[in-house]
N, C-alpha and C positions, 0 to 999 in steps of 0.2 A: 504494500500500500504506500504511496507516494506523501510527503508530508503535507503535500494541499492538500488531497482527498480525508486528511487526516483532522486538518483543521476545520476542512467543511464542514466533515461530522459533528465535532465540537461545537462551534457556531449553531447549528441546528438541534442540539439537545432543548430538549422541553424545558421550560420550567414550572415547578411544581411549586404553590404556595397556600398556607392553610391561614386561612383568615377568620376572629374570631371577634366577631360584632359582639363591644358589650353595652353600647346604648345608642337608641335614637334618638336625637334634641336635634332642634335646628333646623329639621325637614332632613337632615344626613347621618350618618354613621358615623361611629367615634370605638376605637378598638384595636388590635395587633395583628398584623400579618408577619407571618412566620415564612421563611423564603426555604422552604423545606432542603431544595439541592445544596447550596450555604452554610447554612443551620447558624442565619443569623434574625432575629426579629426588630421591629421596628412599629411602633403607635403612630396609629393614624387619628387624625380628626376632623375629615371630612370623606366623603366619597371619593372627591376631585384627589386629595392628597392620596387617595388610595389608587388612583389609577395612576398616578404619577408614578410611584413606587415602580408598581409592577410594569410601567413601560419603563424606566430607567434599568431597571433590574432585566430584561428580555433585551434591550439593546446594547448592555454595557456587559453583561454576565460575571462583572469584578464588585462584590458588596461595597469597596471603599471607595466606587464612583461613583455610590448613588447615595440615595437617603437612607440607606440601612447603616444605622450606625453601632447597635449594638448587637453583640455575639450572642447566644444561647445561653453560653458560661456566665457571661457579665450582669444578664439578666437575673441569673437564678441568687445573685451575690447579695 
């Protein structure tokens, strides 16, 4: 396998993220999405900020160039 076809692969991996609403105010969502491939999470508090995430996170595939700023570990601390 050639290391483009290698990187193409990569580039194309899914991303998996479990997102966990814990109130509505505002007419939006306010809650943590968890960027499952990473295994970093990140609070959101609105809808808008919530797609943001998950488009920065889908184009960039690197946690520390997006809004995800805290690790799983850091969280649980």
């Amino acid at each position: 396998m050639s290391p483009i076809s290698s990187e193409l692969e990569k580039s194309q991996e899914k991303a998996s993220f479990l997102v966990h609403v814990q109130f509505r105010q505002h007419a939006t969502w306010q809650g943590n999405i968890t960027w499952i491939n990473k295994g970093v999470t990140q609070q959101f508090r609105s809808v808008l900020e919530l797609i943001r995430l998950m488009t920065e996170a889908v184009e960039s595939g690197d946690p520390e160039q997006t809004g995800f700023a805290l690790s799983m570990e850091e969280e649980k601390k």
